[in-house]
N, C-alpha and C positions, 0 to 999 in steps of 0.2 A: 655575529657570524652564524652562519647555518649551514650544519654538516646534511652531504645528502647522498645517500647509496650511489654509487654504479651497480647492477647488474648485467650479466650474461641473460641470452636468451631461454636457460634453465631458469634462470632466477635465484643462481649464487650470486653473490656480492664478491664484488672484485676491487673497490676502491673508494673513495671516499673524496666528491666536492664539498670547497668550504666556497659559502657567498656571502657576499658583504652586502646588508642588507641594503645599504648606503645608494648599489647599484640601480635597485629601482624607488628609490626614493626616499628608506629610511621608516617609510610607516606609510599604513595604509591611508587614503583618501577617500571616504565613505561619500560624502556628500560628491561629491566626481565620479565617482564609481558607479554611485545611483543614476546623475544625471545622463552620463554615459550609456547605463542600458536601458532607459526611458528613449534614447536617438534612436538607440540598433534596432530596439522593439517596435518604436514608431515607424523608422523607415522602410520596416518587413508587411506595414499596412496597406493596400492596394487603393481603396478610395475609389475606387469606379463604382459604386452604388448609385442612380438613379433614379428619377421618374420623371417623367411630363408633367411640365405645369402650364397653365393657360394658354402661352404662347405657344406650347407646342404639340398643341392639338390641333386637330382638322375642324372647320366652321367657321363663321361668321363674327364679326362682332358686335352685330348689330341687335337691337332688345327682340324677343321672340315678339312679341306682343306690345302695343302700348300701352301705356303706364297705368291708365284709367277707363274704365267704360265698360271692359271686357266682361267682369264680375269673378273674374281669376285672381289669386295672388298674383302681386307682379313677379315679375323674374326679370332677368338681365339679358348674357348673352349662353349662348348654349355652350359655349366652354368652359362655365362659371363651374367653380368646383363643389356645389351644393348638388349638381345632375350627374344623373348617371353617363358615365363616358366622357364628363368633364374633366379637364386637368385638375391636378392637387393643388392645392391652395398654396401649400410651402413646401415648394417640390425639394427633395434630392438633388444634390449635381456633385457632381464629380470632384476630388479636391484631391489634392496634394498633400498629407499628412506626415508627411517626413519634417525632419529636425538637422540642424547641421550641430555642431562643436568645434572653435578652433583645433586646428593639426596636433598642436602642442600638447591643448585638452585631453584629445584623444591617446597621446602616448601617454600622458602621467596615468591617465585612466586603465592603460593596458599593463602597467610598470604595478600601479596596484592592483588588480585582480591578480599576476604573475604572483608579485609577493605575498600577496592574499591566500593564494595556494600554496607557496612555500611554508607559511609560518602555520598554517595547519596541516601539515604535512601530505599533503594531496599529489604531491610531484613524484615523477617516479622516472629514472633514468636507466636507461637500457646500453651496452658499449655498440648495439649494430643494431640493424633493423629492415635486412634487403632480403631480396626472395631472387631467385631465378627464373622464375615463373608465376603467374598469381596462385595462390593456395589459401583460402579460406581458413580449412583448416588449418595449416601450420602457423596462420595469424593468431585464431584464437586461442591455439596452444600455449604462444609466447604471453596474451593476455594471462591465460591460466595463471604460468609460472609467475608472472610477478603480481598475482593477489589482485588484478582488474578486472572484477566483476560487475563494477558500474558504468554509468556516463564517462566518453574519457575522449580527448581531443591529444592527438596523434601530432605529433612533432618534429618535422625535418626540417635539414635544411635546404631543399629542393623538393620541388614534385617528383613522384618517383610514380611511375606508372606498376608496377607489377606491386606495391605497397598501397597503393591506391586501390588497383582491382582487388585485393586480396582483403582489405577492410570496407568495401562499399557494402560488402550482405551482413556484416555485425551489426547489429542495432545498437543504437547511440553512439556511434564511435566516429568523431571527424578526423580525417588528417590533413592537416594544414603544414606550409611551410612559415619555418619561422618570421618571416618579414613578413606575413600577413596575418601574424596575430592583431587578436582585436580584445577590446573590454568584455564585449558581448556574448561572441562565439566562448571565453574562457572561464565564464561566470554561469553559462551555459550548463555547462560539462563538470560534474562532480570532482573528475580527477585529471592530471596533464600527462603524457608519456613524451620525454625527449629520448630521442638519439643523442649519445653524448657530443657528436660532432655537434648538432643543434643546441645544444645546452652553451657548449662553450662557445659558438657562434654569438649567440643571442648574450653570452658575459661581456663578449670581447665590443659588441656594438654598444654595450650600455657604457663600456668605459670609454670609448670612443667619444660618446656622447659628454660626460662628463669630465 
């Protein structure tokens, strides 16, 4: 089991979860883990790099010159890619560079980066996390209070617009809702912040599960 703070938005401790490690899986999955951010990384790849090759040049196919008699090197066709304005010999094209992982894959891999940051102690739980209005500053206040001064991926359990706007200008800070954690984005981010609605959300789906 692993005991883990509540805090207020001062950054007093108010209570105390215990998690059973069991919930995400008992130990981490290194080899999954890896392959996991090798997809997210690949799939973030664009792959439209290019260039013209033979065929997709302007000109003729036919040889500039005949083969013999002339007293020139021979040559070929003016798109040959030895001439200036000829197509590349082994052109560029466009590709696809993404990667898939079964569904499954991807949970066990998200279950261990989660407990990857519990057992190093990276997680950090807060009882609230809403604003009435977006405020920047009052965001980075509550980071202050609870000791996040790194990378940290932001934890609800719904989109919340006025928590969204109020963490878009902190550098390195995502907020994500719980159901759309991933391996990538949490392996990403040095530290995790839940709301404890989202914490116990995100207990109650793993038991669920199992």
């Amino acid at each position: 089991m692993i005991d883990i703070a509540v805090y207020n938005r001062e950054g007093k401790e108010l209570e105390s979860l215990q998690v059973d490690e069991g919930l995400f899986g008992g130990y981490v999955r290194y080899p999954l883990l890896k392959q996991a951010i090798v997809m997210y990384h690949a799939n973030k790849r664009v792959g439209t790099a290019a260039t013209k090759s033979r065929g997709m040049g302007a000109g003729t196919n036919n040889k500039l010159f005949r083969q013999k008699g002339t007293g020139n090197a021979r040559v070929g066709a003016r798109r040959t890619g030895k001439r200036v304005g000829g197509g590349v010999t082994f052109a560029k094209v466009a590709r696809d560079m993404g990667k898939r992982m079964p569904k499954k894959q991807k949970r066990l891999a998200a279950e261990s980066a989660i407990l990857a940051k519990l057992q190093s102690g990276s997680v950090v739980i807060v009882d609230e996390l809403s604003f009435q209005e977006p405020k920047t500053k009052d965001f980075a206040k509550v980071l202050g209070n609870l000791n996040i001064d790194r990378s940290c991926i932001v934890t609800v359990v719904e989109r919340d617009d006025n928590l969204y706007k109020s963490a878009r200008n902190v550098p390195k800070i995502a907020v994500m809702a719980v159901d759309d954690l991933n391996a990538g984005d949490i392996c990403n981010k040095q530290k995790m912040l839940f709301t404890k609605d989202a914490f116990l959300s995100l207990m109650n789906s793993k038991q669920i599960d199992n």
